[in-house]
C-alpha positions in Angstrom: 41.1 12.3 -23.0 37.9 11.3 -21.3 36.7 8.6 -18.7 33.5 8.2 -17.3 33.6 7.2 -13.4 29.9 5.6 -12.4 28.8 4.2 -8.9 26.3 2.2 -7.6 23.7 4.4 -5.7 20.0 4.3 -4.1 20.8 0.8 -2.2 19.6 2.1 1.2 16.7 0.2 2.5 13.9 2.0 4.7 16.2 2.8 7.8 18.7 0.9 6.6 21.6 3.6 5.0 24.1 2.5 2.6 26.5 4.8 0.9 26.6 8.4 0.9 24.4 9.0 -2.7 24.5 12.8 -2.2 28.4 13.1 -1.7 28.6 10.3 -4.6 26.8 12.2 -6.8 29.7 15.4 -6.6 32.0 13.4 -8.0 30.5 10.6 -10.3 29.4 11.7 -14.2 26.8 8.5 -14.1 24.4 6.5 -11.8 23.8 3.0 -11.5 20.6 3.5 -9.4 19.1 0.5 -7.8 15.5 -1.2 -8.9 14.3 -2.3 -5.9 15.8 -6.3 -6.1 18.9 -6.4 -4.5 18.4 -2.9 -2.9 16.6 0.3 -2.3 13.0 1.5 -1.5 10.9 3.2 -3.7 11.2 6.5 -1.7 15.0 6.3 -1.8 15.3 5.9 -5.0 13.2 8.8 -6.0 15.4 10.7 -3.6 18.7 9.3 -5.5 17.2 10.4 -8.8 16.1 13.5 -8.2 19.7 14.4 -6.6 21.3 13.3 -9.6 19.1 14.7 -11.8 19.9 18.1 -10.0 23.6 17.5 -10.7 23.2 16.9 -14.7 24.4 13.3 -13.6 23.5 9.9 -16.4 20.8 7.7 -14.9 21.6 4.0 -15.4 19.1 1.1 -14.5 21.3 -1.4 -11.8 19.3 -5.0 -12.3 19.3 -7.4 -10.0 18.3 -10.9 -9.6 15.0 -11.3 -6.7 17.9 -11.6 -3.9 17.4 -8.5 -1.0 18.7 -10.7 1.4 22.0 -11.3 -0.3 22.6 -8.0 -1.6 22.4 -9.6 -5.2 25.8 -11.6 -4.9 24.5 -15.1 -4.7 24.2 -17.0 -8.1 20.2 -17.8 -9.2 19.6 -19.9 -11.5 16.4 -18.6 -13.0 14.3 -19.5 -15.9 14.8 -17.5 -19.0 10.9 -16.3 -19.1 11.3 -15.5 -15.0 14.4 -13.5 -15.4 13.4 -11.7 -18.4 10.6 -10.3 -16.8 12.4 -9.1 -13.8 14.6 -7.2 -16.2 12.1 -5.4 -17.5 10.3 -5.0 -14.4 13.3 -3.6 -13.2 14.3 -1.2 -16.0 10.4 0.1 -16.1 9.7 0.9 -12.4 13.5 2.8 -12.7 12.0 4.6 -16.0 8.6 5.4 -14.1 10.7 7.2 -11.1 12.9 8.9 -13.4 10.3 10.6 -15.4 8.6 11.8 -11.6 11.8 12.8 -10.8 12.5 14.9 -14.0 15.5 12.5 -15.5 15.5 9.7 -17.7 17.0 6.1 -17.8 19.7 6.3 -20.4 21.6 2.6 -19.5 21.5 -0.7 -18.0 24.1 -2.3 -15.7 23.3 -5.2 -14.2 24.4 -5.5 -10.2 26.5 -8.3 -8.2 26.3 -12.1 -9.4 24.3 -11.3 -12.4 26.4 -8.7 -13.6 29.4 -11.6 -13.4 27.6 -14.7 -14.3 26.4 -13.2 -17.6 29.7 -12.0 -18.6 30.2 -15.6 -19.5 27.0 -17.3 -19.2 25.6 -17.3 -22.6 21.9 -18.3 -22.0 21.5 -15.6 -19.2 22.9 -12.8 -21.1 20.5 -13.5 -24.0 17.9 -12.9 -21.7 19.0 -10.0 -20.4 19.6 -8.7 -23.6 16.4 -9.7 -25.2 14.7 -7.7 -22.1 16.3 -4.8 -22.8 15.7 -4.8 -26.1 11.9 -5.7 -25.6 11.7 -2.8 -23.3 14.0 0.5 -25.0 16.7 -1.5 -27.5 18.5 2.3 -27.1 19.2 1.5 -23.9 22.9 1.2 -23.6 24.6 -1.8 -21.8 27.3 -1.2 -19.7 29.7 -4.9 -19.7 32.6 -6.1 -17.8 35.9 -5.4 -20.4 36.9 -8.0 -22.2 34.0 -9.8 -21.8 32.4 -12.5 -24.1 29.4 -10.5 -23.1 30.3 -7.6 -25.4 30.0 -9.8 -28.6 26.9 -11.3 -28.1 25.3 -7.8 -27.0 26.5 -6.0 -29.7 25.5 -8.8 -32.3 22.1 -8.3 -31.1 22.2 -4.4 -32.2 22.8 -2.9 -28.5 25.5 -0.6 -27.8 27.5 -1.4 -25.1 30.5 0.3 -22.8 33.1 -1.6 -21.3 34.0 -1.2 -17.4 36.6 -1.4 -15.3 37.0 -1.4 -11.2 38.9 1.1 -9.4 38.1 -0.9 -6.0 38.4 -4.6 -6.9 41.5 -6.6 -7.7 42.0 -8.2 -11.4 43.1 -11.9 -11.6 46.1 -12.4 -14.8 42.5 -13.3 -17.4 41.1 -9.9 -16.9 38.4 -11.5 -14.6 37.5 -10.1 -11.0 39.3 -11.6 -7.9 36.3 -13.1 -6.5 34.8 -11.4 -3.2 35.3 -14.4 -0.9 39.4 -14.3 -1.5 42.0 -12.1 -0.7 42.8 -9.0 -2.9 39.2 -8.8 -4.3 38.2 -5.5 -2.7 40.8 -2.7 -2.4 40.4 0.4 -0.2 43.5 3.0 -0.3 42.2 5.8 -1.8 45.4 6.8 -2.6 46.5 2.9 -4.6 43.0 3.4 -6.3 43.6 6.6 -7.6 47.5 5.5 -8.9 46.1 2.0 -11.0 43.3 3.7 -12.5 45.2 6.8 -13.4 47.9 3.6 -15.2 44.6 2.4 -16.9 43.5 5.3 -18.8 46.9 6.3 -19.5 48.4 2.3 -20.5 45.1 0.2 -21.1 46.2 -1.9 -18.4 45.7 -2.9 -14.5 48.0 -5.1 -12.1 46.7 -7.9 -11.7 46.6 -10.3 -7.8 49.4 -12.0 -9.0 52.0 -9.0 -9.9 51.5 -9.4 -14.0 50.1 -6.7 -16.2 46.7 -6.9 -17.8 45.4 -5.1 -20.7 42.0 -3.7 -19.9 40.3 -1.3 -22.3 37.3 1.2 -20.4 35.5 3.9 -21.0 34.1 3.6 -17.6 35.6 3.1 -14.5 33.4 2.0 -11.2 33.9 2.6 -7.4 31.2 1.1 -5.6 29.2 3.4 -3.6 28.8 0.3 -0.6 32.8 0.0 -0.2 34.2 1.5 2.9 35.7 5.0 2.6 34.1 4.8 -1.4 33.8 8.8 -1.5 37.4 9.4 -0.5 38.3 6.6 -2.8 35.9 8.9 -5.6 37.3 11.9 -5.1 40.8 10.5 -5.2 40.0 9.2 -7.8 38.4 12.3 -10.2 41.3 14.8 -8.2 44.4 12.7 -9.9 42.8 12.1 -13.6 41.7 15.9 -13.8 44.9 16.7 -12.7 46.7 14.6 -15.5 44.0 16.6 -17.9 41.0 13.5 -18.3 37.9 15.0 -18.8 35.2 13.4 -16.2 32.0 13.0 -18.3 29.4 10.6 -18.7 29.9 7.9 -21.6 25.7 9.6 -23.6 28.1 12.4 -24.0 31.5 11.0 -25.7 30.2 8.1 -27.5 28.7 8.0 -31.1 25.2 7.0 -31.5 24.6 7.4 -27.9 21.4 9.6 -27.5 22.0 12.3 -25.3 
């Protein structure tokens, strides 16, 4: 068996630190390495890349929409030509600092409210599709499980991988427990390590409300800005290596992925 486990790294902003990328990257098999919108400075980023690119880790592009001030979690309700453009802004400035940093950009995930909204939200998610594909259509897109999202992607001829959350709660659809209520964010390393170990084993989570739900992953996210995150990590690898899961990046397990 194999999972991948990704987090979302380079968000510090000049002296402003978030996360701990270089203890991250010990334990993570990809990268969702911020552009620049919702976090990071072009000199931390480079920094971010070039550690992972010394640890053999996957380089993902995290997309944002224009929103430092909110971390990317507040809802924008941009113009199809606008957001577009910021994709591929964002995906090309990530490609220009991998290259310097001797790595590449092999996915796309996009961060916070625009990663939700377009889980659902047709329009948007046509848009961010049609920028990837304008930019590298081999990009791979990395989509909440279960989503509608996964359809229209993969109609469009882009390979996708479907995520779950080792830190956030479930609600009985399959949908995140949003961050404003209770449950949404979960911090025992210890709980993490036990429901994610049930999801690659089962297919299936426990949701808010006590009931099962079926969630199928090939990647599983702990986000690098969530109190105690590295413990949660390493809890996290330490239990599915010792139930013999592989930990390695989704370029190297799924068909047609390029390498």
């Amino acid at each position: 068996m194999n999972i991948d486990i990704n987090s979302d790294l380079g968000e510090s902003f000049g002296a402003w630190r978030m996360g701990d990328d270089a203890a991250m990257l010990d334990v993570v098999s990809s990268a969702n390495v911020a552009c620049g919108f919702h976090a990071g400075d072009p000199a931390g980023i480079l920094g971010t890349l070039r550690a992972a690119a010394e640890r053999d880790v996957t380089v993902g592009a995290h997309v944002s929409y224009p929103d430092l001030a909110g971390f990317g979690r507040r809802n924008m309700d941009m113009g199809s030509s606008d957001l577009r453009a910021a994709v591929i802004y964002q995906i090309g400035a990530l490609q220009g600092l991998a290259a310097a940093a001797g790595t590449r950009v092999r996915y796309v995930k996009p961060h916070g409210a625009l990663y939700n909204f377009i889980a659902h939200d047709e329009r948007q998610a046509q848009d961010v599709i049609a920028a990837i594909r304008a930019i590298d259509p081999t990009l791979v897109l990395v989509v909440l499980a279960g989503s509608p999202l996964t359809g229209w992607a993969r109609a469009a001829g882009l390979r996708t991988v479907a995520e779950a959350f080792a830190d956030r709660g479930y609600r009985p659809d399959g949908s995140l427990v949003p961050r404003n209520q209770p449950g949404a964010v979960l911090h025992d390393p210890a709980a993490v390590a036990d429901r994610m170990a049930q999801l690659v084993r089962e297919g299936t989570v426990v949701a808010n409300d006590g009931s099962t739900v079926r969630v199928a992953a090939d990647s599983i996210c702990v986000h690098g800005d969530s109190p105690g995150a590295v413990a949660m990590a390493r809890a996290l690898r330490e239990r599915l290596v010792a139930e013999c899961v592989a930990i390695r990046s989704f370029v190297e397990t799924q068909p047609g992925v390029a390498a």
